[in-house]
C-alpha positions, 0 to 999 in steps of 0.5 A: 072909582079910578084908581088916582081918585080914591088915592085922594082919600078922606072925609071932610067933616064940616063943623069941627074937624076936617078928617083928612083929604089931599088936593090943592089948597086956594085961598078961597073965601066965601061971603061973609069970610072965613076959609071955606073948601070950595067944590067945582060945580057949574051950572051944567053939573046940576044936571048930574045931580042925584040921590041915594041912601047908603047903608054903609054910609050909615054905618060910618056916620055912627061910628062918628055919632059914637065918638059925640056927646048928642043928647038925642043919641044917649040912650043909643050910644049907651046900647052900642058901646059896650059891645065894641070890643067885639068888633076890634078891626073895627073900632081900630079903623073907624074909632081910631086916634084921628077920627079918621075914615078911609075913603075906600069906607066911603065909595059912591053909592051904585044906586040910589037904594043899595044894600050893605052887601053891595056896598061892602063888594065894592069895598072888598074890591079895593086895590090892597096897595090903597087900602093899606095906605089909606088904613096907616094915614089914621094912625100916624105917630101912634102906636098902632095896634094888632088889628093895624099891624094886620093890615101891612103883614096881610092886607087880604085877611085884615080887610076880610076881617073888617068886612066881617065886623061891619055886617056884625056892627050894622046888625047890632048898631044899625038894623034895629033903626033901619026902617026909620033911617030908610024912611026918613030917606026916602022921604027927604029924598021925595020932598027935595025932588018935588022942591027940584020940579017946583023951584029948580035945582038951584034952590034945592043946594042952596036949602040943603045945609047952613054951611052949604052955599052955591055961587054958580061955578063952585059949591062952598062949605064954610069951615073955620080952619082950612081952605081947599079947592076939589073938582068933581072931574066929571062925576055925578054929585050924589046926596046922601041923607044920613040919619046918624050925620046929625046936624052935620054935614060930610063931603067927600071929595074922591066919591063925589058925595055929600052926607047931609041929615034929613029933615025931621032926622030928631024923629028918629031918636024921640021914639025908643032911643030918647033917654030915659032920664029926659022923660020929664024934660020932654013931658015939660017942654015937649021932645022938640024944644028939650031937644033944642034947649039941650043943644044950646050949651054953646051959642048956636044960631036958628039956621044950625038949630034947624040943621041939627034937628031937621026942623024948619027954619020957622019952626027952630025960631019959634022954639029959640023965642019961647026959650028966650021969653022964658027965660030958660035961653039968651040971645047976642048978636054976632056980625049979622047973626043972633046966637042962643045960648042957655041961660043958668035957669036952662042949665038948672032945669037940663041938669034937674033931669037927672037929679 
């Protein structure tokens, strides 16, 4: 990637906190209004669309899912998290006070299957100059700690040292879901193609997220506090189905890509990683709908269920009214949208898990 586009470093989390990006600022406005960052993307650039799976972006996207509270996850988060003092550089970058990641953490896949490996080469070849800038933006106003500090005395060695605590967490965190996480990919990847051949690839962006709209000249990530204009400057747009990005999806603007979860992406967690303390909610309700009453702690709509989960938009609305008939969720309207919510009945049998 050209040096003056990594410099405009920083992922964009698009649900509840924007991770930092620079650019030019519009007032762009969606329908339905509200602030949204808009992406320049023509008709042309449908074309230059493709897919990729990144190990590296699935590394940066649970060190995001650490930091959450996803029913789902538990049971894995409660395996990870007690070895990250091993990993300080690590923890202190992607774990930071900011929940900030450096862009040259996130650069465009080379292929659509890459390894860490590779992946981890280019970052190593990152300018030092960018890296140290891009490291020192997470932690502004802070006291930063030793494994910071590194970073400006000797930017080379800091860098290795990360580089090194990524292979070490991606062997503990993310190895033993690599096969699922792989598959889940490359199935996401399949059926979206076949849908590309059948429906066109307009179809295909504006299914790929709630958030995500597409207006014929620019794509359009709703997002309730900031407005931004990027342009791709010519570059691919690349989609990365990321198992650990959950029902979120992340754009990041220097690379071109967009890190949206696959579908099904709640698979990957029912097997082995579903806590143990839910086994009789899931018995009750079955893993699906457990999963979604445990998501309705705040109002959600069916589109944001279904993004969540990976689930149809039928199937999502079929779980929401079985919920709502008995009586374990409530429904209002907002505008045009129904938004579900639990009941105290629900709240009652989520908290009776763990009793």
């Amino acid at each position: 990637m050209p040096g003056n586009a990594r410099a405009r470093y920083g992922v964009a989390r698009i649900r509840s906190t924007v991770l930092e990006w620079s650019g030019a600022v519009g007032r762009i406005r969606c329908r339905g209004g509200g602030p949204v960052i808009a992406w320049e993307f023509g008709a042309a650039d449908l074309a230059r669309l493709r897919f990729a799976h990144s190990p590296l972006a699935e590394v940066v996207a649970s060190a995001f899912a650490l930091r959450g509270d996803d029913w789902l996850q538990a049971s894995w988060r409660a395996t990870v998290t007690p070895s990250l003092p091993r990993w300080p550089t690590f923890r202190a970058v992607l774990l930071g006070p900011r929940g900030y990641a450096p862009d040259f953490l996130t650069p465009p896949p080379r292929s659509s299957h890459p390894t860490l490996s590779e992946e981890l080469a280019d970052v190593a070849a990152t300018p030092l100059d960018e890296v140290v800038a891009q490291i020192l933006a997470g932690w502004p106003g802070h006291d930063a700690p030793p494994e910071i500090a590194l970073f400006v005395r000797d930017p080379q060695a800091a860098l290795g040292r990360l580089l090194a605590e990524i292979r070490a967490y991606f062997a503990v965190a993310v190895q033993p879901l690599w096969p699922r996480l792989r598959s889940a990919a490359e199935t996401e990847i399949a059926t979206r193609g076949r849908a590309a051949v059948s429906h066109g690839a307009r179809m295909l962006v504006h299914e790929l997220h709630p958030k995500l709209g597409w207006d014929g000249s620019a794509l359009q990530l709703r997002y309730p506090h900031k407005n931004a204009h990027w342009s791709l400057g010519g570059h691919d747009l690349t989609l990365l189905p990321t198992g650990f990005a959950g029902g979120e999806i992340y754009a990041m603007p220097s690379g071109g890509t967009l890190w949206y979860a696959p579908r099904g992406f709640g698979n990957l967690w029912t097997e082995t990683d579903q806590p143990a303390d839910g086994a009789h909610l899931s018995a009750l309700l079955g893993p699906t709908r457990a999963a979604v009453l445990s998501l309705l702690t705040t109002p959600h709509s069916t589109g944001e269920i279904a993004a969540r989960l990976g689930l149809a938009a039928g199937t999502a609305s079929h779980h929401l009214t079985t919920l709502r008939d008995s009586g374990l969720a409530s429904v209002e309207r907002a505008g045009r949208r129904l938004l579900y919510q639990r009941t105290l009945l629900g709240d009652q049998l989520l908290s009776s898990r763990t009793g």
